[in-house]
C-alpha positions in Angstrom: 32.1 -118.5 102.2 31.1 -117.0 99.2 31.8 -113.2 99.8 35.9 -113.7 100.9 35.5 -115.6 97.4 34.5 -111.9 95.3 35.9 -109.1 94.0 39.5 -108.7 92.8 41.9 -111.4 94.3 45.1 -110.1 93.0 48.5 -112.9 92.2 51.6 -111.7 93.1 55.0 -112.8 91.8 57.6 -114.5 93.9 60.9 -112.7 92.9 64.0 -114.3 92.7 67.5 -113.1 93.5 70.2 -114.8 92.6 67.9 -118.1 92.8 66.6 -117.9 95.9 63.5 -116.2 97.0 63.6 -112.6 97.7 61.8 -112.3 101.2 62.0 -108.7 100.8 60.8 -108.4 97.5 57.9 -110.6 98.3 57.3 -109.1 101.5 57.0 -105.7 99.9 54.3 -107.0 97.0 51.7 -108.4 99.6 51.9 -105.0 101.7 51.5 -103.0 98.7 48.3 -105.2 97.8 47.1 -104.8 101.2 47.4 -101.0 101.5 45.5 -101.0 97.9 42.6 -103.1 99.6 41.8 -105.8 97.5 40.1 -108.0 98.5 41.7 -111.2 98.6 45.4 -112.1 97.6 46.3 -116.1 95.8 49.8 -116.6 96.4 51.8 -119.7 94.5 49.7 -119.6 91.7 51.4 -119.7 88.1 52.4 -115.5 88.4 53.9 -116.9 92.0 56.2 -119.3 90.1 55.3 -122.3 92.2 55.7 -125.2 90.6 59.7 -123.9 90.4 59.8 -124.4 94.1 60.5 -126.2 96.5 58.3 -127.4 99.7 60.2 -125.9 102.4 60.3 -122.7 99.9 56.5 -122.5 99.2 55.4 -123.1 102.8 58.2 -120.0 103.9 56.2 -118.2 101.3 52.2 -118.9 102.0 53.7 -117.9 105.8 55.0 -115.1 104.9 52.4 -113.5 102.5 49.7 -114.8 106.0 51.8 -112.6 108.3 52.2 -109.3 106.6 48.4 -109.4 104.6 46.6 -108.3 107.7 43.1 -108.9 107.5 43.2 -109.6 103.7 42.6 -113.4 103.1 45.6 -115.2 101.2 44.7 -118.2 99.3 47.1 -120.6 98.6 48.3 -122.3 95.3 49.0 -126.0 96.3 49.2 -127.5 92.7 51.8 -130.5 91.9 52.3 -133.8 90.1 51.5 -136.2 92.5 48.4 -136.4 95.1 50.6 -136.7 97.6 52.5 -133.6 97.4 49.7 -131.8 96.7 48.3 -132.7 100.6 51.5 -132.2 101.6 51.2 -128.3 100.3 47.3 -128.3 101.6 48.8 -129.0 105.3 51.5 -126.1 104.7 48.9 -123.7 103.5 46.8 -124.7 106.4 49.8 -124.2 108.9 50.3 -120.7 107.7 47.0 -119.7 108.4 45.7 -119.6 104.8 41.6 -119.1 104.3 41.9 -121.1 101.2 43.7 -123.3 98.9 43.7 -122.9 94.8 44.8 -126.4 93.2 45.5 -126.4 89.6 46.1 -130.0 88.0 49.9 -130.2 87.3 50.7 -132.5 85.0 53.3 -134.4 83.2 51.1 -137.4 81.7 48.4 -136.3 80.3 45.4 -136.1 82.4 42.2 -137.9 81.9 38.6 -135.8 83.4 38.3 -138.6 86.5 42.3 -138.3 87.0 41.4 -134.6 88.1 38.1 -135.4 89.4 40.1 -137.9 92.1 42.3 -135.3 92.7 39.8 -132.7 93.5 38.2 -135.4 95.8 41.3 -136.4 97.8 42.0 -132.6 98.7 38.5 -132.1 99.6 38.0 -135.2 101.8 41.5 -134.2 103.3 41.3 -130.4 104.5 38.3 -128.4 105.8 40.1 -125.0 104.0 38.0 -123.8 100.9 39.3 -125.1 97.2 39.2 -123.2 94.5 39.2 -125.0 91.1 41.9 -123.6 88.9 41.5 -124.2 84.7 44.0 -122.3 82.7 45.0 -124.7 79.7 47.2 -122.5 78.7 49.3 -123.4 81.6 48.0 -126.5 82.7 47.3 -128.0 79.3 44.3 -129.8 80.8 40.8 -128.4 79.1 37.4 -128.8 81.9 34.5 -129.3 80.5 31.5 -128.0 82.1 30.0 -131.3 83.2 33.3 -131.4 84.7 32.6 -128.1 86.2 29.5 -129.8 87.6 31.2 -133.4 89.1 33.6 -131.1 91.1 31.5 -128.5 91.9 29.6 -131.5 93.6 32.0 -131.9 95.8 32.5 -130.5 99.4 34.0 -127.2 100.2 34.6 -126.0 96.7 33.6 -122.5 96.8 35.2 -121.2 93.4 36.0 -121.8 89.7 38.8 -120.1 88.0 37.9 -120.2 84.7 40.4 -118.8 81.5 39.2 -115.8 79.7 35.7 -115.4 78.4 34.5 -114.7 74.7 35.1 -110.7 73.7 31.3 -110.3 72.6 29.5 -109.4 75.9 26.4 -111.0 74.9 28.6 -114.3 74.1 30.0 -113.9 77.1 27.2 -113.7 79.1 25.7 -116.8 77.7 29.2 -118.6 78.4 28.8 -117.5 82.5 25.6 -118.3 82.6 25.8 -122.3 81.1 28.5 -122.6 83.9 26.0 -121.1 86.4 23.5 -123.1 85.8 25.1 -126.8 86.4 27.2 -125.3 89.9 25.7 -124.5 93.1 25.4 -120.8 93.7 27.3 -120.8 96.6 29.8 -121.1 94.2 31.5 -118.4 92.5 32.4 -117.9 89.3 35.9 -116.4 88.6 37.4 -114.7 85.8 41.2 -115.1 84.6 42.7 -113.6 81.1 42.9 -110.0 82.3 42.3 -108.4 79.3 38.8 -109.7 79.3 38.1 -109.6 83.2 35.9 -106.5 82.3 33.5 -108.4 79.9 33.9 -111.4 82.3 32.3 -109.1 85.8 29.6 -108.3 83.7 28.7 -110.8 82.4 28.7 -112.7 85.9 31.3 -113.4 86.9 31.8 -112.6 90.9 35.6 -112.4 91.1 38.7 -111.5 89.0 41.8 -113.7 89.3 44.1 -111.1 88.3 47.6 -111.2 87.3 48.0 -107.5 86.7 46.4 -106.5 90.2 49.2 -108.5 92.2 51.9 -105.7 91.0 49.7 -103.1 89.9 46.7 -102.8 92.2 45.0 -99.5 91.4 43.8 -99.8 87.8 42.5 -103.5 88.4 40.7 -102.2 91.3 39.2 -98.9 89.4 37.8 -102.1 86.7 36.7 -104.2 89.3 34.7 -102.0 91.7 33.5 -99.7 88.6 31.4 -103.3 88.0 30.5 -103.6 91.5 29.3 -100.3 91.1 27.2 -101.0 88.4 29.4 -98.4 86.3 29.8 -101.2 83.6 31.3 -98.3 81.0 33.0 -97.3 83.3 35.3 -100.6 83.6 35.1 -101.1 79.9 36.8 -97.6 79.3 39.6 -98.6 82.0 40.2 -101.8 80.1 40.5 -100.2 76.9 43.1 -98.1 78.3 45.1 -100.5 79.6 45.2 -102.3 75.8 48.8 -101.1 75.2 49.4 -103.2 78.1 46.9 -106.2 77.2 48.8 -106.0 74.2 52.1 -107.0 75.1 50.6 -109.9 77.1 50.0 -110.9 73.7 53.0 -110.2 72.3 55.3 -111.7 74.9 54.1 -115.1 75.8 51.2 -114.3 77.9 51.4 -112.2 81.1 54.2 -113.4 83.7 57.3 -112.0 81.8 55.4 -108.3 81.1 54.3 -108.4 85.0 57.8 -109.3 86.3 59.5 -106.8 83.5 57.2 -104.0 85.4 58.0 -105.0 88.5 61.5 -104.9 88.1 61.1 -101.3 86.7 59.3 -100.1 89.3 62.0 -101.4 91.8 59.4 -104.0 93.2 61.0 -106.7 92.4 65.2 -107.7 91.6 66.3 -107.5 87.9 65.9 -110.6 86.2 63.7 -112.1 88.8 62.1 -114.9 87.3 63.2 -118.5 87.9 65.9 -120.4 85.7 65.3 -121.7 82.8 62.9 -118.3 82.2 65.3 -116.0 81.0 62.9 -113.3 81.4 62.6 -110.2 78.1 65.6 -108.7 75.8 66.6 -105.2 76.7 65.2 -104.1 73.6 61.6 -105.6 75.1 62.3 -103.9 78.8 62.3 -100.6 77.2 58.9 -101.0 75.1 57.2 -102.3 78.7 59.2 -98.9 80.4 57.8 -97.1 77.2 54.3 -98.5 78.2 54.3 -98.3 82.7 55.2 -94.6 81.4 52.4 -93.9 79.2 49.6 -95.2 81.3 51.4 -93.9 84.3 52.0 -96.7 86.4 54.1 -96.4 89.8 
């Protein structure tokens, strides 16, 4: 279980045209993922829009991204509100043939640590697929803790942790991996999110980047994550550090989903404005700064 759960697994949007999902668009991301060769694609995640969709639209989706990914596996995002939604998403992942669900705890209430812990357990006593625990505050507002980490991790057929990005200090960073480590099985992997610091995060142990970027711009994530696999650790710093113009408007624009989709839609990968309504997407004035920027680093 634990090698399909290493190495870059890159998140594809799911574009939007005129509010309803561009098959073509969508169609187009995962083969361009798979002719890149990562090594594992997570569809309906947060960069896939999913909790804007409907049921009938995510399961069209998961079967879609299954049918034209080849022998790549495609893990599915099956994160809702209620538990029972959230099975109901498990059995259309499983339907489309995914190798794996990711399940982020949606929320609306505030969730306490056994409200997730239960909900962890009822997907893992109801499917046989692999879960992979998803922890993004920034999206989720709910913070794990690491004896959380542990109580889930406990649990059958987890096989991975998403965890947000690690401390900038390699050292610090390290140290963060490694208290994780230590309280999870090692079938288990550990995987990095927050791509500006998915470099420090594979060397400092983590075995997997959860990668925004990679899902619409393959190659340079790739030349990061295989310089660590490698063992050419400077290597993968110096291709991060080259990407900071980019990193930086992450930072600048709300976190990553409106650059990504603003490249996309630049690069004619996805429709303009493809995002779902309410998110209106960047200002003009912003789509030329992330032009500005795919040009400078040379992105196509």
């Amino acid at each position: 279980m634990t090698g399909m759960f290493a190495g870059l697994s890159a998140f594809p949007l799911t574009p939007l045209r005129g509010d309803v999902v561009d098959e073509d668009a969508r169609v187009g991301l995962i083969e361009r993922l798979t002719v890149a060769g990562v090594d594992s694609i997570t569809v309906l995640g947060s960069t896939g829009s999913s909790a804007y969709l409907s049921a009938p639209e995510r399961a069209r989706v998961a079967r879609l991204a299954v049918e034209h990914a080849g022998t790549t596996p495609v893990f599915v995002g099956v994160g809702a509100l209620r538990t029972s939604h959230v099975l109901s998403h498990v059995d259309s992942a499983a339907a489309a043939g995914a190798a794996g669900v990711m399940l982020a705890p949606m929320s609306y209430q505030p969730l306490t640590p056994d409200d997730v812990f239960e909900l962890y357990r009822a997907v893992t006593a109801h499917t046989g697929l692999p879960v992979i625990v998803y922890d993004n505050p920034a999206t989720t507002h709910f913070t794990f803790t690491t004896d959380l980490y542990a109580r889930i991790a406990a649990l059958p057929g987890i096989a991975s942790i998403k965890i947000p990005g690690v401390p900038p200090d390699l050292d610090t960073a390290r140290a963060h991996v490694a208290k994780i480590r230590s309280v999870i099985p090692a079938r288990i992997t550990i995987g990095v999110s927050g791509d500006p610091f998915a470099a420090t995060g594979l060397i400092a142990g983590c075995e997997t980047w959860y990668s925004v970027i990679g899902g619409t711009l393959p190659e340079p994530a790739l030349t990061i994550a295989r310089a660590v696999r490698d063992g050419r650790d400077e290597d993968a710093l110096a291709e991060s550090a080259r990407l900071a113009p980019l990193w930086s408007l992450f930072s600048e624009y709300q976190g990553s989903l409106r650059v990504t989709a603003a490249i996309a839609e630049h690069l004619g990968l996805a429709p303009q404005r493809c995002l779902p309504l309410p998110i209106q997407g960047l200002s003009e004035e912003q789509r030329k700064r992330i032009a500005a920027v795919v040009e400078q680093l040379g992105f196509s």
